[in-house]
C-alpha positions in Angstrom: -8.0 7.1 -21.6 -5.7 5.3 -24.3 -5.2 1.8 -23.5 -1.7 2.0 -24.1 -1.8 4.7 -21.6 -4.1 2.7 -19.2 -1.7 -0.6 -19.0 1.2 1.1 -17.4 -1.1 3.0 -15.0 -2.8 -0.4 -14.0 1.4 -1.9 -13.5 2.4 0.5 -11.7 -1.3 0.3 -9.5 0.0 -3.5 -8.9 3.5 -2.9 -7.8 2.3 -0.8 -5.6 0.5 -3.4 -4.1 2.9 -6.0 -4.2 5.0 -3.6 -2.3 2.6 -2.9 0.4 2.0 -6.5 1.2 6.0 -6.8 1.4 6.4 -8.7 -1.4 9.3 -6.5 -3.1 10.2 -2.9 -2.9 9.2 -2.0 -6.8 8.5 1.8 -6.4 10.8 2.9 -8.6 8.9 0.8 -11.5 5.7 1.7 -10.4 7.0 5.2 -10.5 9.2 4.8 -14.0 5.2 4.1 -15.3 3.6 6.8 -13.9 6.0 9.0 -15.4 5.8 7.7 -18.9 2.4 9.0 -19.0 3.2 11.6 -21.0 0.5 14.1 -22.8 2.4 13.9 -26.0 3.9 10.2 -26.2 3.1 7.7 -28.8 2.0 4.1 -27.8 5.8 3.4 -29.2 7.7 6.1 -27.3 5.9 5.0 -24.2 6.6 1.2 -24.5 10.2 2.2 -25.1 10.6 4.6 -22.3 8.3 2.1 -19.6 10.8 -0.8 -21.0 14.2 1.0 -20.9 13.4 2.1 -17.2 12.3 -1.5 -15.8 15.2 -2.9 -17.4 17.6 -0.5 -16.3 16.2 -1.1 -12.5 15.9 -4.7 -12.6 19.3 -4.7 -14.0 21.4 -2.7 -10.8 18.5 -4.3 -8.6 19.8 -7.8 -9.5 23.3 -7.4 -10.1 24.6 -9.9 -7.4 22.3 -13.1 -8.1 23.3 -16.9 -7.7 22.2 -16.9 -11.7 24.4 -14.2 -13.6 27.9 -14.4 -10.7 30.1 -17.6 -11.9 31.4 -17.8 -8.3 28.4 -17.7 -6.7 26.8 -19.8 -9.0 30.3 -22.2 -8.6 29.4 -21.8 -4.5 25.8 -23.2 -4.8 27.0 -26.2 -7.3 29.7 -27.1 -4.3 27.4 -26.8 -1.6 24.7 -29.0 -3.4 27.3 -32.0 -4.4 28.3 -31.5 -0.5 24.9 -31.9 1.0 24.0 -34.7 -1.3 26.6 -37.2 -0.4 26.5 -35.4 3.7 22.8 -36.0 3.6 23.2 -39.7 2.2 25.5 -40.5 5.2 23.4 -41.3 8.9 23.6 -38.6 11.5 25.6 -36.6 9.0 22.4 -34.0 9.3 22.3 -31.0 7.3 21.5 -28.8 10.4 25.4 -29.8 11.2 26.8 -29.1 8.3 25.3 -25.4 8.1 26.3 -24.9 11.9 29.8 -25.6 10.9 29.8 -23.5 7.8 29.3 -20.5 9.7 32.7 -20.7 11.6 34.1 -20.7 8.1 32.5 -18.5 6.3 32.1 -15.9 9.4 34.2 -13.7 7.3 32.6 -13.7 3.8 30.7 -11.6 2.1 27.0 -12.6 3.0 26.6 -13.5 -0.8 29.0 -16.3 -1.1 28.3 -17.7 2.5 24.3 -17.4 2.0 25.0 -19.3 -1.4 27.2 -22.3 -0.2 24.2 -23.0 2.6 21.4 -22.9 0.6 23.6 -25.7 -2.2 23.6 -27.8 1.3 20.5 -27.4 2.7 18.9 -28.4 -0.5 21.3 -31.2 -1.7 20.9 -32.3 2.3 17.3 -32.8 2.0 17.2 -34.9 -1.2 20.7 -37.5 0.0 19.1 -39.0 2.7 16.9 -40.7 0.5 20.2 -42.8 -1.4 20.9 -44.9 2.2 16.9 -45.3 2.8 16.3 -46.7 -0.7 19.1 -48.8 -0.7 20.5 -49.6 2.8 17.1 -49.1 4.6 18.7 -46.5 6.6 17.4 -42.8 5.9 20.1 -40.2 5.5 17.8 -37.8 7.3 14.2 -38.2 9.0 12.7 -36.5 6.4 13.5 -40.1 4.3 11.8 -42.6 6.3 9.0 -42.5 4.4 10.9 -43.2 1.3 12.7 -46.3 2.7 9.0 -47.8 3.4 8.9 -48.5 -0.7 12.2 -47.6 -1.3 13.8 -50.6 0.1 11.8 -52.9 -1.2 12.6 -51.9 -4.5 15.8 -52.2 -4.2 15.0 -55.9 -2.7 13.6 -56.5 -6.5 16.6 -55.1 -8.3 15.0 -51.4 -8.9 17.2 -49.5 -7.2 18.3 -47.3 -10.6 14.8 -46.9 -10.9 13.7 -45.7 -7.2 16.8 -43.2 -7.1 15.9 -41.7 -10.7 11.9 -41.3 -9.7 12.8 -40.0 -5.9 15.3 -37.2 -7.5 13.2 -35.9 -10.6 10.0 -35.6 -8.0 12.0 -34.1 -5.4 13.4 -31.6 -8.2 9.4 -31.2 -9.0 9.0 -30.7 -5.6 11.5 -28.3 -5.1 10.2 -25.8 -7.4 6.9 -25.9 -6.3 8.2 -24.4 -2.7 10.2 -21.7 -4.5 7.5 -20.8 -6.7 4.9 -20.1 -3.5 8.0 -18.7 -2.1 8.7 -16.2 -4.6 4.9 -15.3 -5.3 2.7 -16.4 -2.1 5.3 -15.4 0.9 3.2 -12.6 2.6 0.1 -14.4 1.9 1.1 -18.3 3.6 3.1 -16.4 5.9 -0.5 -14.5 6.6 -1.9 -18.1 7.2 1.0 -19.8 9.5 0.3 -16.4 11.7 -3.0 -18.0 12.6 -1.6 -21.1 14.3 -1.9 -20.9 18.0 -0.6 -23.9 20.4 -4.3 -26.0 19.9 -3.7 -25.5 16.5 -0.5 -27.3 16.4 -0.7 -29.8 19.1 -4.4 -31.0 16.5 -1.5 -31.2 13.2 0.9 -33.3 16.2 -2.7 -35.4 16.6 -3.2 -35.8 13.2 0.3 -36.5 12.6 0.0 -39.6 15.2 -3.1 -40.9 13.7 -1.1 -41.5 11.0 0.5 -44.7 12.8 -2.6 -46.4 10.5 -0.8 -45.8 7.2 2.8 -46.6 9.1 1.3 -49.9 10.3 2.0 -52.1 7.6 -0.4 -55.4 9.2 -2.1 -55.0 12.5 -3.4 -51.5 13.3 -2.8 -52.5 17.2 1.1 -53.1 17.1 0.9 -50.2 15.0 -0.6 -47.9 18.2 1.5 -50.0 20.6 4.8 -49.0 18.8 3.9 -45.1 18.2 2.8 -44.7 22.1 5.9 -46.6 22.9 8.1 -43.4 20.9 6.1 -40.8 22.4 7.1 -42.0 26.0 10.5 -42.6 24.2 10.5 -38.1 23.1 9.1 -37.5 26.8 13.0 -38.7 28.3 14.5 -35.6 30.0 13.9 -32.5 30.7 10.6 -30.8 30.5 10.9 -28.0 28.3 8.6 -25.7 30.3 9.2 -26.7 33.7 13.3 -28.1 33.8 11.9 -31.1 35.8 13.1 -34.4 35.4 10.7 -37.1 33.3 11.6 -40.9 33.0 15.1 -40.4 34.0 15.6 -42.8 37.0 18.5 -40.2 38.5 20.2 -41.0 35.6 22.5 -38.6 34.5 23.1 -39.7 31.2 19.1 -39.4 30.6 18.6 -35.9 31.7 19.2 -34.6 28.1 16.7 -36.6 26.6 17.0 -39.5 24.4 18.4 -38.8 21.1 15.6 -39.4 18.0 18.5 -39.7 15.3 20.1 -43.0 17.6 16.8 -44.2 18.1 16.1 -44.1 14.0 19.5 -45.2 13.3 19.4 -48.0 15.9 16.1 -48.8 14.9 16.5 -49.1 10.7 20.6 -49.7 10.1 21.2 -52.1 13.2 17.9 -53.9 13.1 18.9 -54.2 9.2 22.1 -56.1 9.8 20.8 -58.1 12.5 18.7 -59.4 9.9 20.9 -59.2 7.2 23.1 -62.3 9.4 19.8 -64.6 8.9 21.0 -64.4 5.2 24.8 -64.2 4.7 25.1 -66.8 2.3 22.6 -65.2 0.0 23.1 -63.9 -3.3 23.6 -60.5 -3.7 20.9 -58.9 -5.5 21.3 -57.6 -9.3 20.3 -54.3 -9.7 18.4 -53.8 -13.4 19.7 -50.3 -14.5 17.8 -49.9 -18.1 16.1 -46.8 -17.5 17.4 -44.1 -14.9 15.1 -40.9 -15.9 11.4 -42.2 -15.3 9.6 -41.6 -18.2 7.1 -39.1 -19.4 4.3 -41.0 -18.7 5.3 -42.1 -15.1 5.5 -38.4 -14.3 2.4 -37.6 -16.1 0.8 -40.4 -14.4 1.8 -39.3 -10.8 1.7 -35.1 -11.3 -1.6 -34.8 -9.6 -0.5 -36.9 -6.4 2.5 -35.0 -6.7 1.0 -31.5 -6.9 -1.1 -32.7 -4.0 1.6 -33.5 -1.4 3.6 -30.6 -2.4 1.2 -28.2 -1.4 0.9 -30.5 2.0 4.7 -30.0 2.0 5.3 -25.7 1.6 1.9 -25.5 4.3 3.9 -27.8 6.6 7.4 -26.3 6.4 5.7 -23.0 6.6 4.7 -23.5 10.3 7.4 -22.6 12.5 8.9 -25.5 14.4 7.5 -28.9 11.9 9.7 -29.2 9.0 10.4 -31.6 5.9 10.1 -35.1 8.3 6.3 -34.3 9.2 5.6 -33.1 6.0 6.8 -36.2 4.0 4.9 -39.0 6.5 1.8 -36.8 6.4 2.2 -36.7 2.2 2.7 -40.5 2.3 -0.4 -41.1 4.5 -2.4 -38.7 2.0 -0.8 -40.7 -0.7 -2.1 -44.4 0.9 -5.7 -42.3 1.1 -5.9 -41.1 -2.6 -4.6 -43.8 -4.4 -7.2 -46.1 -5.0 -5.6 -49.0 -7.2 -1.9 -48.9 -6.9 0.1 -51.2 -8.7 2.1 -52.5 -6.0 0.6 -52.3 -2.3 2.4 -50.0 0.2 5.2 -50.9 2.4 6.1 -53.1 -0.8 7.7 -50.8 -3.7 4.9 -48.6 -4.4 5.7 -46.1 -6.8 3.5 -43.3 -5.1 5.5 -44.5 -1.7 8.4 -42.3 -3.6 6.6 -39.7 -4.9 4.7 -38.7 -1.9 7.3 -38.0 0.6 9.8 -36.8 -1.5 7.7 -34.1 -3.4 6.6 -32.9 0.2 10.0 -32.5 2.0 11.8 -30.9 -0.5 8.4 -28.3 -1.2 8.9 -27.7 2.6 12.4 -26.0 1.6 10.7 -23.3 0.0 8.4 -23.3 2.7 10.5 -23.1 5.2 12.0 -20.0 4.3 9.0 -18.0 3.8 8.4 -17.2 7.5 12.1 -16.9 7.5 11.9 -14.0 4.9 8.7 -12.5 5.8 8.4 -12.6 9.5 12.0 -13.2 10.8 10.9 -16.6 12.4 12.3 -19.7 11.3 10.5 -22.6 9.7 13.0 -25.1 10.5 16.1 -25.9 12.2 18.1 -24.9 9.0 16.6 -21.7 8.6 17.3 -20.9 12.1 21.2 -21.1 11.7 20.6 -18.6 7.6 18.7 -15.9 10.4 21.8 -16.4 12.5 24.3 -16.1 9.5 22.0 -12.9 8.5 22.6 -11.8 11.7 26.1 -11.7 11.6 26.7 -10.5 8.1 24.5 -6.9 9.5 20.7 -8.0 8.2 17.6 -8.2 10.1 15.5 -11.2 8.8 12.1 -10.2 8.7 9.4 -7.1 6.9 11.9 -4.9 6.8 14.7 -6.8 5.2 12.0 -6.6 2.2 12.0 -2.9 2.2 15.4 -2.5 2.7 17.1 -5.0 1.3 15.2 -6.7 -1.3 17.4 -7.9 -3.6 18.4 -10.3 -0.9 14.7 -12.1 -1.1 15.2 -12.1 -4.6 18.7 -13.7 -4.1 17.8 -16.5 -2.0 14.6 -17.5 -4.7 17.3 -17.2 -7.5 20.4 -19.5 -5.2 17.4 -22.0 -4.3 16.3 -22.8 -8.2 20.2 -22.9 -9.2 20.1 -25.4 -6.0 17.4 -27.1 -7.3 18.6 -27.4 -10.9 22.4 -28.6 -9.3 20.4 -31.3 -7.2 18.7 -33.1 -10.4 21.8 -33.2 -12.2 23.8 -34.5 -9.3 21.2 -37.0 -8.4 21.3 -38.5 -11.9 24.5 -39.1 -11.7 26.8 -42.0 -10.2 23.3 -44.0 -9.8 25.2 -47.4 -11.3 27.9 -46.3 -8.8 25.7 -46.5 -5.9 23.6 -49.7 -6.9 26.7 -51.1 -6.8 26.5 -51.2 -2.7 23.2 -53.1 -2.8 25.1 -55.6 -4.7 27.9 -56.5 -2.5 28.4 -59.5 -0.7 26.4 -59.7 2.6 30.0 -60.6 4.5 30.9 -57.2 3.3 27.6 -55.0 3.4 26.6 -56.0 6.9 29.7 -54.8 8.8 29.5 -51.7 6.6 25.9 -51.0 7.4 27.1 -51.0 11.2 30.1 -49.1 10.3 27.4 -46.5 9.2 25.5 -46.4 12.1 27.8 -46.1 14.8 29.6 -43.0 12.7 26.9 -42.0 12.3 25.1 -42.1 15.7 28.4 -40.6 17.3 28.7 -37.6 14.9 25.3 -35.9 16.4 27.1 -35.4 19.4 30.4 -36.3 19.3 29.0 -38.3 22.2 29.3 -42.6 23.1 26.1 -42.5 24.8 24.1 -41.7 21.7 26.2 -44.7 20.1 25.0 -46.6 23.2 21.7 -45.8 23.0 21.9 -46.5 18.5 23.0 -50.6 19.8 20.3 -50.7 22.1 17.4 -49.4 20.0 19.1 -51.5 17.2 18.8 -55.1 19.0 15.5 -53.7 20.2 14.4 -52.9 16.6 15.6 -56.2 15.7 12.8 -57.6 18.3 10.1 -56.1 17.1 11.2 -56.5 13.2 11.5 -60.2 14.1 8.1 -60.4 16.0 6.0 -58.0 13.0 5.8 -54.5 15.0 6.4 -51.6 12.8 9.2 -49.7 13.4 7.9 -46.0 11.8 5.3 -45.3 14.2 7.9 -45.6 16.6 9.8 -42.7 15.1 7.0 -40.6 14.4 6.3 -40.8 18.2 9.9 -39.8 18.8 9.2 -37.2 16.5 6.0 -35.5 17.5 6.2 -35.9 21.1 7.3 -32.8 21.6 5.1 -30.7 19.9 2.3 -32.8 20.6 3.4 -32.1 25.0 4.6 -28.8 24.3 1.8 -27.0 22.9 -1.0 -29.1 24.3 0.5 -27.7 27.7 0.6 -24.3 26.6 -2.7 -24.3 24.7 -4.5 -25.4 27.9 -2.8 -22.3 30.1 -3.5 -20.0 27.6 -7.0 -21.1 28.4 -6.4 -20.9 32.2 -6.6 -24.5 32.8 -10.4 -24.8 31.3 -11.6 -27.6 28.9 -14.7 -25.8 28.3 -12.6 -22.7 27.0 -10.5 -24.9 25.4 -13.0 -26.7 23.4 -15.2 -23.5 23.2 -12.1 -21.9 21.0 -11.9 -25.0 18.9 -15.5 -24.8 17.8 -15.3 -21.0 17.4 -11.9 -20.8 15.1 -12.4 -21.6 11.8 -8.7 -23.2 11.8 -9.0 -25.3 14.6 -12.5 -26.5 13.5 -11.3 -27.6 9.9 -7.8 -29.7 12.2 -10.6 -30.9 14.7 -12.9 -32.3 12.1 -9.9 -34.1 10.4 -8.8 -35.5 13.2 -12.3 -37.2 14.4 -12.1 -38.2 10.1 -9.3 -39.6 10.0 -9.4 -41.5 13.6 -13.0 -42.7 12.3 -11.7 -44.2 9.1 -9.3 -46.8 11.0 -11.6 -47.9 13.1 -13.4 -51.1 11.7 -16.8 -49.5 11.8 -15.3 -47.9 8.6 -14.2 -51.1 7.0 -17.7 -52.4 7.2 -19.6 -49.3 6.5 -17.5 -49.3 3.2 -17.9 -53.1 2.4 -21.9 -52.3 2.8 -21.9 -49.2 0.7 -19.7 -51.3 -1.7 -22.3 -54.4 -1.4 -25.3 -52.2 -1.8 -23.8 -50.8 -5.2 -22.8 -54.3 -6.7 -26.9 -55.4 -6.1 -27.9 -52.6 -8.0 
């Protein structure tokens, strides 16, 4: 067989397999190369025939696309600048945001409405990192492992500096969850399948081991202050039962405790409370030399960053964890990996940035892969797109790849034009920003509360969630003031759910039996790989660890 004759057979062999593992409906290609097999074509007539016909296809395929439509394109730039500054603003969540927008945009075409979420679900992930690098209070969960270095940056005048490294690795991020997105989906989507409940209650274990990295000092208040936010996330109703938990016949306490007021309480009050010990302070000079971190800082940090973006599309694939999990378990992998850093953790590391903000914004991607693929959402933003899909006549799911592929092929193209809109508005209006680090204390104090108490009340329109923001906040304060971390405290918040939840249902799905329970741990591949990382990782923080390595380390330096 001529092997200009055998190349177009072994394309169209491939699209036919792409298209049987759901990846996109191709068959006309695969067909359009079968038939230019012709007995009496010439290498050139067949290259001209094989290319006129894909280009023709691809062409009506991808007529609609956020790339080639100025409007749409225009609707995605909006909707990015919008969830920037909505995600930099405290309980402003991007999860609102896209609930609203589908009230307005119930009458649309699903193109334009589809378009102006995606600008704010992306620009909404990256913003909340502007308030945690420079006010210490994260726009958005997903940024409270940037305010850990952030903040103290900004404490040494780098502010320009932390913003401009935070956006171009969340723009790295970024494309590294659309690119698994647009060529992996079936596959991870294949994997996240696999998780039953014992799988994810081990990554809500593993999550709460990470109180280690969070506990910036003694490893004790550390465990003190994470148990003390998982009894925090057990307030209300149980999920599985309706009975009452740590209520006290409250009825304000039935619903549960919000975890934005607790993180708001516990990082913008606790802030100002502090900030009073200080009023009369200078205001600190922010150095803005050098916005755009240079070539070899990226360079420098692109393995750690590949690293934590894979942790962050594997995380925001799962169903029901998101870009918050993903970024605190990419800075504890970061604290584990890097070896010599130039400033310690918890003080302006540079890889305190990169971490977390690579992995939240790779969970985007990842996010919507079980949202294409399977119909099921990754997060709680891709549960209000199936709703919008809903509405507008599509079926999220395998067949909204056979039938309507050019939407998949939307969404990858609306997310990079996101992506893209994100870096450049993230670039700019830095020296604008710093400018709030700089003000006088007298001024930046009452704002920070300002902050907080919108900010608190606009999650549910409700003064019990602003109560319950004042009350963690002098509480924060406490525990600032007497060297108990505060992050373990949200990640407790955080996880206690899905640590509760599917512990619960992994042990009646076993029929009440440890012995079957363990017995499926040792006999699934997945859950033995989670098991054996969790015994690791608890192992490591132990001081038996510490001395093993100071031995090993001794033993060496003799030789």
């Amino acid at each position: 067989l001529h092997l200009s004759r055998l190349l177009p057979l072994l394309a169209a062999q491939l699209l036919l397999v792409f298209e049987k593992n759901g990846v996109v409906d191709h068959s006309q290609i695969a067909q359009s190369a079968l038939l230019a097999l012709g007995d009496d074509d010439t290498p050139t007539d067949l290259a001209l025939r094989l290319d006129y016909n894909i280009e023709h296809i691809l062409v009506d395929e991808f007529q609609d696309t956020a790339v080639t439509q100025f409007d749409l394109l225009l609707l995605v730039g909006i909707g990015t600048f919008a969830g920037v500054y909505v995600g930099a603003i405290p309980g402003l969540s991007v999860t609102m945001a896209v609930s609203i927008l589908i009230s307005f945009t119930f009458s649309w075409d699903v193109y334009p409405a589809i378009s102006l979420m995606i600008g704010i679900y992306m620009g909404g992930v990256y913003g909340g990192s502007r308030t945690a690098i420079l006010l210490n209070i994260p726009g958005a969960p997903s940024a409270i492992a940037t305010a850990m270095d952030g903040y103290p940056m900004a404490l040494r005048g780098e502010a320009g500096t932390a913003i401009g490294v935070t956006t171009v690795m969340s723009f790295f991020g970024g494309f590294i969850g659309i690119f698994v997105l647009a060529l992996a989906a079936p596959f991870v989507s294949d994997f996240a399948l696999k998780f039953q409940p014992r799988d994810y209650m081990l990554l809500a274990v593993l999550g709460v081991l990470l109180v280690g990295s969070l506990s910036q000092g003694s490893l004790a208040k550390g465990i003190l202050a994470g148990a003390l936010g998982i009894a925090i996330g057990a307030v209300g109703r149980d999920a599985l039962t309706f009975t009452e938990r740590f209520t006290f016949d409250l009825p304000m306490m039935q619903s549960g405790i919000n975890f934005i007021a607790v993180m708001i309480g516990m990082f913008g009050v606790s802030e100002a409370l502090l900030q009073l010990h200080h009023v009369k302070s200078p205001a600190i000079r922010q150095k803005i030399t050098r916005i755009v971190p240079s070539w070899a800082t990226v360079r420098r940090h692109l393995p750690l960053s590949l690293q934590t973006s894979t942790i962050g599309v594997i995380i925001g694939a799962l169903p029901g964890t998101g870009g918050d999990i993903a970024a605190l378990m990419a800075y504890d992998h970061a604290k584990r990996v890097t070896k010599n850093p130039e400033v310690p953790f918890g003080k302006g590391a540079m890889e305190g940035l990169v971490a977390p903000e690579t992995a939240n914004n790779a969970a985007v991607g990842g996010a919507f892969i079980p949202m294409m693929t399977l119909g099921i959402p990754g997060d709680a933003v891709t549960a209000i797109m199936i709703g919008a899909l809903f509405i507008h006549g599509l079926n999220p799911g395998p067949m909204l790849m056979i039938d309507k592929p050019d939407m998949f092929w939307f969404i990858v193209g609306a997310l990079v034009m996101a992506n893209c809109f994100m870096l450049l508005f993230g670039l700019t209006g830095i020296k604008l920003f710093t400018k709030i680090v700089e003000m006088p204390r007298s001024v930046l104090i009452p704002l920070i509360l300002l902050l907080s108490i919108v900010g608190a009340y606009a999650v549910n329109n409700s003064l019990t969630d602003v109560y319950w923001m004042l009350g963690f906040g002098f509480f924060g304060y406490f525990m600032r003031h007497y060297g108990y971390p505060l992050g373990p405290v949200i990640l407790g918040v955080i996880l206690s759910r899905l640590l509760d939840d599917n512990w619960r249902r992994a042990i009646i799905s076993e029929r009440e039996d440890l012995g079957r329970f363990f017995y499926g741990i040792v006999t699934s591949p997945l859950s033995l790989v989670l098991f054996l990382a969790v015994i690791l990782i608890f192992v490591s923080q132990t001081p038996l660890w510490a001395w093993g390595k100071a031995r090993l380390r001794a033993g060496k330096s003799d030789e």
